[in-house]
C-alpha positions, -999 to +999 in steps of 0.1 A: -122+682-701-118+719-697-085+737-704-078+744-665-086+711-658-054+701-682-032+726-668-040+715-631-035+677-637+002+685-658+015+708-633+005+681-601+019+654-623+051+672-634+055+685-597+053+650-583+081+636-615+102+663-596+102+653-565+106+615-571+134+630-596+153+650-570+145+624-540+170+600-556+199+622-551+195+612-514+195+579-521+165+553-515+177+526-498+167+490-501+135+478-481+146+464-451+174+497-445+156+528-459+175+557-471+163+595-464+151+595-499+127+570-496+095+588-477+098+618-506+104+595-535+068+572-522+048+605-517+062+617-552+044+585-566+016+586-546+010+620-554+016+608-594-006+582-590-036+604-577-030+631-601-031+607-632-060+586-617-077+619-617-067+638-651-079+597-667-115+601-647-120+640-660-107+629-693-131+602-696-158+612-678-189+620-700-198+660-699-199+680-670-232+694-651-229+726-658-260+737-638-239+726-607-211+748-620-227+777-628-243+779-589-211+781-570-215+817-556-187+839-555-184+834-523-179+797-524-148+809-547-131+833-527-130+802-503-099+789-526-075+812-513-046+816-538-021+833-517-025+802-491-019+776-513+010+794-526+023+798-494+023+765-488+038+757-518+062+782-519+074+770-480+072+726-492+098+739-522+120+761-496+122+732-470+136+706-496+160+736-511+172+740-477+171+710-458+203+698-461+218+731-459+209+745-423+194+710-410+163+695-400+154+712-364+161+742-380+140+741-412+112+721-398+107+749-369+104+777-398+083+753-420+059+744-391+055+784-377+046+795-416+022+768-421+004+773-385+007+810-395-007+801-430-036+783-418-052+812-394-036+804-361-035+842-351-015+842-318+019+839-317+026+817-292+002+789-303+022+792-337+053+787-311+046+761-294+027+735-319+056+744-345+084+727-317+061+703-304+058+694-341+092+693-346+104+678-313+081+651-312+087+642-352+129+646-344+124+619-318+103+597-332+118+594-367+152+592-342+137+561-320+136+547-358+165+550-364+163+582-391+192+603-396+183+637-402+208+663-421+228+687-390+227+710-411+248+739-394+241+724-360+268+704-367+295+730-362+281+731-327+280+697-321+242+692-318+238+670-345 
């Protein structure tokens, strides 16, 4: 196993420790009356899961064709775009940080525009309008279920 290879699988594997860490604090419920920290504490393990199902294969798996290594053109790189995937990273860890703080509607609706921006939707009002489709159509769904999303500071107008 190459050296990246270890430093990929620890930091996906510490990541998702950290979520289904944190994910407690909002308590997970029982089975039959789920709490809000139920859905990030079951992708924190699925996530754990896959990452330590993976970093077992490329541990065990018996040398690497290198031919097939050595022909990925540059340009096949450059197709991993770093600054992407840190956005998106960087925009997953500032929705849980603020969640709770200014409310669901509020940081959903930022998280969806950066993400459609992120991906390469270049006008505006496409961002605009699948970010609060996204976010009405999730907000009423998850409320038919019964979810109970943090106001956030909605609640000092009494919206939420």
């Amino acid at each position: 196993m190459k050296k990246n290879d270890n430093i990929f699988f620890v930091f996906w594997i510490v990541l998702s420790l950290f979520i289904m860490f944190f994910s407690n604090e909002y308590s997970l419920g029982s089975f039959h009356n789920p709490g809000p920290g139920l859905m990030p504490f079951l992708l924190g393990l699925f996530l754990f899961i896959i990452s330590f199902c993976l970093s077992l294969r490329s541990l065990f798996k018996k040398g690497r064709d290198d031919k097939k290594v050595a022909e990925i053109t540059k340009e096949e790189r450059s197709r991993i775009n770093i600054s992407k995937i840190s956005l998106v990273l960087a925009s997953l860890f500032f929705y849980g940080l603020f969640l709770e703080r200014l409310g669901y509607l509020i940081v959903t609706l930022l998280t969806m525009i950066i993400l459609f921006w992120g991906v390469g939707l270049k006008r505006w009002s496409s961002i605009l309008v699948a970010s609060c489709l996204t976010v009405l159509i999730t907000y009423f769904l998850f409320t038919y279920l019964g979810v109970r999303f943090p106001p956030g500071i909605l609640r000092f107008l009494g919206i939420g």
